[in-house]
ROKOL-812067 format. One record per residue (C-alpha): x, y, z; residue number from 1. Coordinates in steps of 0.02 Angstrom, whole numbers, m for minus. Each point is the difference from the previous one (the first is absolute). Layout:
N
<node><c1>X</c1><c2>Y</c2><c3>Z</c3><guvex>NUM</guvex></node>
...
This chain:
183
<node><c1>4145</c1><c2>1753</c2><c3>m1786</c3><guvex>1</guvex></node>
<node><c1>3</c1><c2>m27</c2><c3>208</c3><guvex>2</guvex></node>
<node><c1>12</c1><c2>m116</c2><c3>112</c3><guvex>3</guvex></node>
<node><c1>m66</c1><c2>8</c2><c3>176</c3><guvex>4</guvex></node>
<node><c1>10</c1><c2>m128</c2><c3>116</c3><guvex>5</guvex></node>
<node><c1>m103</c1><c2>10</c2><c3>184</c3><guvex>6</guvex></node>
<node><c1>m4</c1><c2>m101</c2><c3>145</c3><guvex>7</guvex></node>
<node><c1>m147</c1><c2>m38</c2><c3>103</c3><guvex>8</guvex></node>
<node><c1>m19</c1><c2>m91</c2><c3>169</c3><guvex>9</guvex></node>
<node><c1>m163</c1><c2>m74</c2><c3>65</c3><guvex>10</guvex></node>
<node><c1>2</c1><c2>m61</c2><c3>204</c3><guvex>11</guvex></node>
<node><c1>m144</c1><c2>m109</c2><c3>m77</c3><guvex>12</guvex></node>
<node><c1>m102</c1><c2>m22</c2><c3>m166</c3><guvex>13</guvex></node>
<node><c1>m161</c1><c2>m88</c2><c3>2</c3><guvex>14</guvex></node>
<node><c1>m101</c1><c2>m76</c2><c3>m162</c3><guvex>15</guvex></node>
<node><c1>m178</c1><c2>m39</c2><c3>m10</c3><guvex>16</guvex></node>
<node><c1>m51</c1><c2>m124</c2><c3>m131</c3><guvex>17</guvex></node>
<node><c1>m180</c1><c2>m25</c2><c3>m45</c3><guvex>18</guvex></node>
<node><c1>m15</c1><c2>m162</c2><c3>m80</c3><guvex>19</guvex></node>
<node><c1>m130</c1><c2>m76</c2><c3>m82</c3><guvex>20</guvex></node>
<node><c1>m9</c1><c2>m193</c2><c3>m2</c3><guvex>21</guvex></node>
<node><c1>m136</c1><c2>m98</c2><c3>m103</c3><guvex>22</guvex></node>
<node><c1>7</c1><c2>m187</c2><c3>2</c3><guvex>23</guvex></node>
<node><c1>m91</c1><c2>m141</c2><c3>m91</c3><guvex>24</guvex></node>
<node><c1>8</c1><c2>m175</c2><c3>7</c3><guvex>25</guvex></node>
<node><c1>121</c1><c2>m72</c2><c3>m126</c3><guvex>26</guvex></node>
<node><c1>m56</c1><c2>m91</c2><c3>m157</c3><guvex>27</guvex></node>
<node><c1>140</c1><c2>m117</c2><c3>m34</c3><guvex>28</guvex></node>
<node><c1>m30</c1><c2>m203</c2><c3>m17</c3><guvex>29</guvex></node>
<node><c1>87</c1><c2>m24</c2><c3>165</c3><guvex>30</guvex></node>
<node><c1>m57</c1><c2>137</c2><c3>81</c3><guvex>31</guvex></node>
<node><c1>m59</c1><c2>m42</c2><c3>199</c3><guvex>32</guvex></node>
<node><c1>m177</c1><c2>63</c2><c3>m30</c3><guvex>33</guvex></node>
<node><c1>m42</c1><c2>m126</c2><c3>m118</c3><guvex>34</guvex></node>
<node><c1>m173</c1><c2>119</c2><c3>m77</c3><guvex>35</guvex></node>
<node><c1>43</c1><c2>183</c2><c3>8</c3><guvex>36</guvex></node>
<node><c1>m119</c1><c2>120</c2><c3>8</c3><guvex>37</guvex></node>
<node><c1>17</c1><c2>192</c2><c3>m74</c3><guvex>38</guvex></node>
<node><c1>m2</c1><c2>38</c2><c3>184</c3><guvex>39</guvex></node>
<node><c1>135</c1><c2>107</c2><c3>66</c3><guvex>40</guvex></node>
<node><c1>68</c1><c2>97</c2><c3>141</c3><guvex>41</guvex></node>
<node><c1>29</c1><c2>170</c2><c3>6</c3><guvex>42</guvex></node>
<node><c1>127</c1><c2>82</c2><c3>135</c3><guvex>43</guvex></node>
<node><c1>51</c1><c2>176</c2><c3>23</c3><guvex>44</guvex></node>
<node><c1>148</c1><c2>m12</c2><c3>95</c3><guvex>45</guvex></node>
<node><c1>113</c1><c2>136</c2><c3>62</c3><guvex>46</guvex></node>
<node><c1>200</c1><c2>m43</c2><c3>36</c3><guvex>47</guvex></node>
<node><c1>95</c1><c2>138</c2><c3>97</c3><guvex>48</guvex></node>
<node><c1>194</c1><c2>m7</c2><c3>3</c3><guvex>49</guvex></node>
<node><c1>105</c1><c2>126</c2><c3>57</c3><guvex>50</guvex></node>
<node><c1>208</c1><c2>38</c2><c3>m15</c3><guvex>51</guvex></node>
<node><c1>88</c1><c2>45</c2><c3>161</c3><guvex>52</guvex></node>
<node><c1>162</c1><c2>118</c2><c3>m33</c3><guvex>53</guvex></node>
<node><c1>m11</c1><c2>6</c2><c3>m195</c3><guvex>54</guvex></node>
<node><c1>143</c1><c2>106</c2><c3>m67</c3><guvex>55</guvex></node>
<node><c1>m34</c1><c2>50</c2><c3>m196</c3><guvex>56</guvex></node>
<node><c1>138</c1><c2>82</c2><c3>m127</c3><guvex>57</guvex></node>
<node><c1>m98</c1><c2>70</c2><c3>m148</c3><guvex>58</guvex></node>
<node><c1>118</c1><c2>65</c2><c3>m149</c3><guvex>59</guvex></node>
<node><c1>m120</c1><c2>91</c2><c3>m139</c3><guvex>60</guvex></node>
<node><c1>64</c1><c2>44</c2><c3>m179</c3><guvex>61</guvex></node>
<node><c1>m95</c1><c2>156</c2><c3>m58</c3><guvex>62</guvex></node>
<node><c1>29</c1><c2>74</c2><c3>m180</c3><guvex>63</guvex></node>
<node><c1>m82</c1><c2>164</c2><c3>m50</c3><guvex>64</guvex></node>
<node><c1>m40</c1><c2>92</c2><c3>m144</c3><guvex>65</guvex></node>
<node><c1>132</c1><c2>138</c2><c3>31</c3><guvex>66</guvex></node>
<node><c1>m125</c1><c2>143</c2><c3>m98</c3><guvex>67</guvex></node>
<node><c1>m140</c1><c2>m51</c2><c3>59</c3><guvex>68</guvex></node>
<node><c1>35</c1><c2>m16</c2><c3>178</c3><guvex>69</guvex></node>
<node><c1>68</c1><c2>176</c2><c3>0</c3><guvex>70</guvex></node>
<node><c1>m139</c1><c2>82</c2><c3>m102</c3><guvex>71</guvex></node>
<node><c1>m106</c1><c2>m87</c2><c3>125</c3><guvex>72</guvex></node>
<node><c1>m102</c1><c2>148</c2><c3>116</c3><guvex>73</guvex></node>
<node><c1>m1</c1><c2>m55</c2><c3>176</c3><guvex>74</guvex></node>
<node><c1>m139</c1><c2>60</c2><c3>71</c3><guvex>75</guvex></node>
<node><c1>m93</c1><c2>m144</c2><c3>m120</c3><guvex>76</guvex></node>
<node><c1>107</c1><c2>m117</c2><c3>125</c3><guvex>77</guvex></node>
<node><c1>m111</c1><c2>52</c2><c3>133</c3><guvex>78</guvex></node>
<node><c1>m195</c1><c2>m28</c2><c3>m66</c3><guvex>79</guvex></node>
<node><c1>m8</c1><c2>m178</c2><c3>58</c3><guvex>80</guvex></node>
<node><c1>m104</c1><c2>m56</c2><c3>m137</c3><guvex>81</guvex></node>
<node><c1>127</c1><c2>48</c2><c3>m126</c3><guvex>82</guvex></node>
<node><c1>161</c1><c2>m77</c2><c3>95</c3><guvex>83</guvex></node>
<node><c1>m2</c1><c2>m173</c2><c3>m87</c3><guvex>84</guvex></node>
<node><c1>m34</c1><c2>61</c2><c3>m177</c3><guvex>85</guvex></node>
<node><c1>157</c1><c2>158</c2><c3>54</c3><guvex>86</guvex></node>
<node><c1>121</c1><c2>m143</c2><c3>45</c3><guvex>87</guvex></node>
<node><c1>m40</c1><c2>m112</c2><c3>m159</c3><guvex>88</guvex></node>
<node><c1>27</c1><c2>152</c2><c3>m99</c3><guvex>89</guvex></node>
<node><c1>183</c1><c2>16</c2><c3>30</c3><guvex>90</guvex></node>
<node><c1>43</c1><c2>m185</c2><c3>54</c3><guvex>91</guvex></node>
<node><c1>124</c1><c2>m88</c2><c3>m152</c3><guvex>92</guvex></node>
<node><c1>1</c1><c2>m170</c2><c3>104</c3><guvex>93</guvex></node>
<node><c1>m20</c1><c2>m59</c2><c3>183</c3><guvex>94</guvex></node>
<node><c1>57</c1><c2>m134</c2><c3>82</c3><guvex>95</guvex></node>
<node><c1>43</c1><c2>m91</c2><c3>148</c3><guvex>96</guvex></node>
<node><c1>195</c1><c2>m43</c2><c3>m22</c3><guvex>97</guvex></node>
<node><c1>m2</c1><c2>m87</c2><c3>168</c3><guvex>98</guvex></node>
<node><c1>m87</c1><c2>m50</c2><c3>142</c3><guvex>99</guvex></node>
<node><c1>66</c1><c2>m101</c2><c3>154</c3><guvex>100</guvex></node>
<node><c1>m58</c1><c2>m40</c2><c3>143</c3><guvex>101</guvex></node>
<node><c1>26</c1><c2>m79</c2><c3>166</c3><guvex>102</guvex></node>
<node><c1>m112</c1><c2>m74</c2><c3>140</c3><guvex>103</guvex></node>
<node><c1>33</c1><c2>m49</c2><c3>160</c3><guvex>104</guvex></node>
<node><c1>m151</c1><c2>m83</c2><c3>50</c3><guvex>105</guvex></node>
<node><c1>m161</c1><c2>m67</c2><c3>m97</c3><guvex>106</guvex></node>
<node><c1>m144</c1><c2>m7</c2><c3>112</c3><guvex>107</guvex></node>
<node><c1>m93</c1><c2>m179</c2><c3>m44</c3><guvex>108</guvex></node>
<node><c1>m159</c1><c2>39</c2><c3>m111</c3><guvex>109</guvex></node>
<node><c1>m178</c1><c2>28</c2><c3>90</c3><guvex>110</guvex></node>
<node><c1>m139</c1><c2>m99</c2><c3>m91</c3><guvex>111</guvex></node>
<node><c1>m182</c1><c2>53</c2><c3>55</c3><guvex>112</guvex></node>
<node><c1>m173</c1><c2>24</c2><c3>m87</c3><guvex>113</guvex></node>
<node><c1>m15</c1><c2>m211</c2><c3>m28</c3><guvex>114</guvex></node>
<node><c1>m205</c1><c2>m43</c2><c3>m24</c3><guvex>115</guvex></node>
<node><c1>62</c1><c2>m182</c2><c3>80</c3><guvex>116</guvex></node>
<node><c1>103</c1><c2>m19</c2><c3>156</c3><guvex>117</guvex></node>
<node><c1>41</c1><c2>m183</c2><c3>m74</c3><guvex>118</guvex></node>
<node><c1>100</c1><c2>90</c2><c3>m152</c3><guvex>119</guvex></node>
<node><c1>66</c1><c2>146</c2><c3>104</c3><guvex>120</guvex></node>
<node><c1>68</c1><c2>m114</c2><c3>92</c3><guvex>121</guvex></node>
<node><c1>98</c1><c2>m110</c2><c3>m110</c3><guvex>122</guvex></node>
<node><c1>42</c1><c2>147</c2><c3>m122</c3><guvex>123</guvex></node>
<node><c1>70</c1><c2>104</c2><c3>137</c3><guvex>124</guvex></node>
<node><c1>84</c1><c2>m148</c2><c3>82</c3><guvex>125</guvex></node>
<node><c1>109</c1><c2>m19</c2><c3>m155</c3><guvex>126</guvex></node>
<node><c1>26</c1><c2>166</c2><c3>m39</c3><guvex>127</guvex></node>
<node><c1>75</c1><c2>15</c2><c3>183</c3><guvex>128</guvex></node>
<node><c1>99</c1><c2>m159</c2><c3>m44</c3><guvex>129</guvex></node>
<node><c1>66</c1><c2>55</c2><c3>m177</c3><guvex>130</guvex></node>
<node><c1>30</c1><c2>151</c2><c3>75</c3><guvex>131</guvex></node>
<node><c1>137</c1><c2>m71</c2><c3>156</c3><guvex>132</guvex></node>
<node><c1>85</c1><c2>m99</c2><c3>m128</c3><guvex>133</guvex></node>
<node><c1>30</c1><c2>135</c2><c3>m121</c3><guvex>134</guvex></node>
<node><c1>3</c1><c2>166</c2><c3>91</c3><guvex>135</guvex></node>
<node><c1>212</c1><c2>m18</c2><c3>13</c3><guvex>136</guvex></node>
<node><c1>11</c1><c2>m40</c2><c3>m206</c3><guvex>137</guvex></node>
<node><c1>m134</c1><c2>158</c2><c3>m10</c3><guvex>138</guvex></node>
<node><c1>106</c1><c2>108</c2><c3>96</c3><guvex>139</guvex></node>
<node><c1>151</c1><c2>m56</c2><c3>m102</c3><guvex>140</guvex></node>
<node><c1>m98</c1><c2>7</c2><c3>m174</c3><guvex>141</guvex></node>
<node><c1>m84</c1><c2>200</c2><c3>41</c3><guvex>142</guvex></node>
<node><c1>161</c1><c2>92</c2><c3>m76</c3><guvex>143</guvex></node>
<node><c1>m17</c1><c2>m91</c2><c3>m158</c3><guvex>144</guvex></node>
<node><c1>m190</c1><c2>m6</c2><c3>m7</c3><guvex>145</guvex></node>
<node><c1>14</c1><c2>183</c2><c3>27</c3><guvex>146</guvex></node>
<node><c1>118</c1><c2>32</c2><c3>m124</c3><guvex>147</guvex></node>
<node><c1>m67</c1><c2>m100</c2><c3>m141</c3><guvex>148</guvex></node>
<node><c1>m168</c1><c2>m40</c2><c3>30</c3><guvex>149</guvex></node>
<node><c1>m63</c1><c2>142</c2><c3>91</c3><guvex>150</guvex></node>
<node><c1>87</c1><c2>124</c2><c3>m110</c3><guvex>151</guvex></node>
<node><c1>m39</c1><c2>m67</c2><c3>m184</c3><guvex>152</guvex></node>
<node><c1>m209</c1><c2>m3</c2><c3>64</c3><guvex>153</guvex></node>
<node><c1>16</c1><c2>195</c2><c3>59</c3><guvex>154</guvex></node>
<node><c1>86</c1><c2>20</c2><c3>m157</c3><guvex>155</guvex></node>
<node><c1>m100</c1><c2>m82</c2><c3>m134</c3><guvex>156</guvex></node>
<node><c1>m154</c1><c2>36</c2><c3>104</c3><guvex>157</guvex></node>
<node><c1>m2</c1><c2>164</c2><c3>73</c3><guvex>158</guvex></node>
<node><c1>132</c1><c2>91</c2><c3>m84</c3><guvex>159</guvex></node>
<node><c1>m62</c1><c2>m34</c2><c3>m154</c3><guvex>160</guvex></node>
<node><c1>m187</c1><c2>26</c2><c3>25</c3><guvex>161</guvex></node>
<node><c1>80</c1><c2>185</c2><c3>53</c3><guvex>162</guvex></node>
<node><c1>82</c1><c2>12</c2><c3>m169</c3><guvex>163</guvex></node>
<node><c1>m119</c1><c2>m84</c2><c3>m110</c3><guvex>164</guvex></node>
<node><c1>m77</c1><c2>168</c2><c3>m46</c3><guvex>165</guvex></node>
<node><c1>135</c1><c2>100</c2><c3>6</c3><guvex>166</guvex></node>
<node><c1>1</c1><c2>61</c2><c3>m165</c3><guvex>167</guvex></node>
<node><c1>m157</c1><c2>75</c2><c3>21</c3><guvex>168</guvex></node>
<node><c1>55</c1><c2>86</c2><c3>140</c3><guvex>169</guvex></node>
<node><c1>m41</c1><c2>177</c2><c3>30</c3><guvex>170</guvex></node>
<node><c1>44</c1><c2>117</c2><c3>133</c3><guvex>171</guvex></node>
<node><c1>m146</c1><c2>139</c2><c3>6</c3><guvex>172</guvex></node>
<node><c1>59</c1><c2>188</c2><c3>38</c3><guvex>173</guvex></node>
<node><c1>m73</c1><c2>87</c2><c3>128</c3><guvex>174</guvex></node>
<node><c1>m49</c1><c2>168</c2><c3>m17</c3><guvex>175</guvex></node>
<node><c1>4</c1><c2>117</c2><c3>177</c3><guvex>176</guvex></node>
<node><c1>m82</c1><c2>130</c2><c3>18</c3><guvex>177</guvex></node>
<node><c1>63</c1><c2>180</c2><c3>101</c3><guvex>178</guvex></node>
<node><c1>m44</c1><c2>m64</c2><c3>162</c3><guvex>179</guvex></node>
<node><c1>120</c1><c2>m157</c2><c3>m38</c3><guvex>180</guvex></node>
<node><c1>m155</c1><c2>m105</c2><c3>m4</c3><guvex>181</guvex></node>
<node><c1>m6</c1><c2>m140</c2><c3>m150</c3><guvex>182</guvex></node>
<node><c1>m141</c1><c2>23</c2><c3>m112</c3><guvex>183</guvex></node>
């Protein structure tokens, strides 16, 4: 079993969200429209957001299958197309142990792409709004939204796509020839 833990610093991160909105009249008793139609609104908005000075400690638990990571042949490490199915074949359990994070900055959110300037309007107007009254509790809450939030998604998400086939895992050899050419 090892443990690795890395530290990366970004001078600025940026996001891009590509959001798609669709809206219909509600059909509640007391709704304002008193007939709603099936009519609805469709945007496709994009949001950019960025980090300025974002400063990331990563700690990674790896456990490998000691005999098969040292029967593995390494030149199958280096056909790209095998790499994933290499890794899984020796990987016991990955995970990310910790992850923290702090920000100095958040740049306030970018809304664009609105079919109405009446709703991009009022949507961005409170998003600018929500966002000056809570950027200070954001910057406060990142280390812990880092930690637990971010962290248990890569986990349960990503890491464990990676390892759902595992078992099947193989790690093809790779036969060179005299020149020292694979084959």
């Amino acid at each position: 079993n090892m443990t690795s833990q890395n530290e990366l610093s970004w001078d600025y991160l940026t996001f891009q969200l590509d959001v798609t909105i669709d809206m219909k009249p509600s059909s509640l008793f007391d709704s304002v429209i008193s007939k709603p139609t099936n009519a609805h609104v469709v945007e496709r908005v994009i949001i950019d957001f960025g980090f300025e000075k974002l400063d990331a400690v990563a700690s990674f638990l790896l456990a490998v299958n000691q005999n098969d990571f040292e029967s593995l042949q390494l030149g199958s490490l280096l056909e790209t197309e095998n790499l994933m199915s290499c890794l899984r074949s020796f990987i016991f359990d990955l995970e990310i142990s910790g992850l923290s994070a702090s920000v100095t900055n958040i740049q306030s959110p970018v809304m664009r792409g609105f079919v109405s300037p009446g709703i991009d309007r009022v949507v961005t107007n409170a998003v600018n709004g929500a966002f000056e009254l809570y950027e200070s509790s954001l910057l406060k809450a990142a280390p812990a939204f880092f930690e637990i939030a971010i962290r248990e998604s890569l986990n349960k998400g990503f890491i464990n796509s990676l390892q759902s086939d595992a078992p099947d895992a193989e790690c093809p050899w790779i036969n060179v020839n005299q020149d020292g050419q694979t084959e």
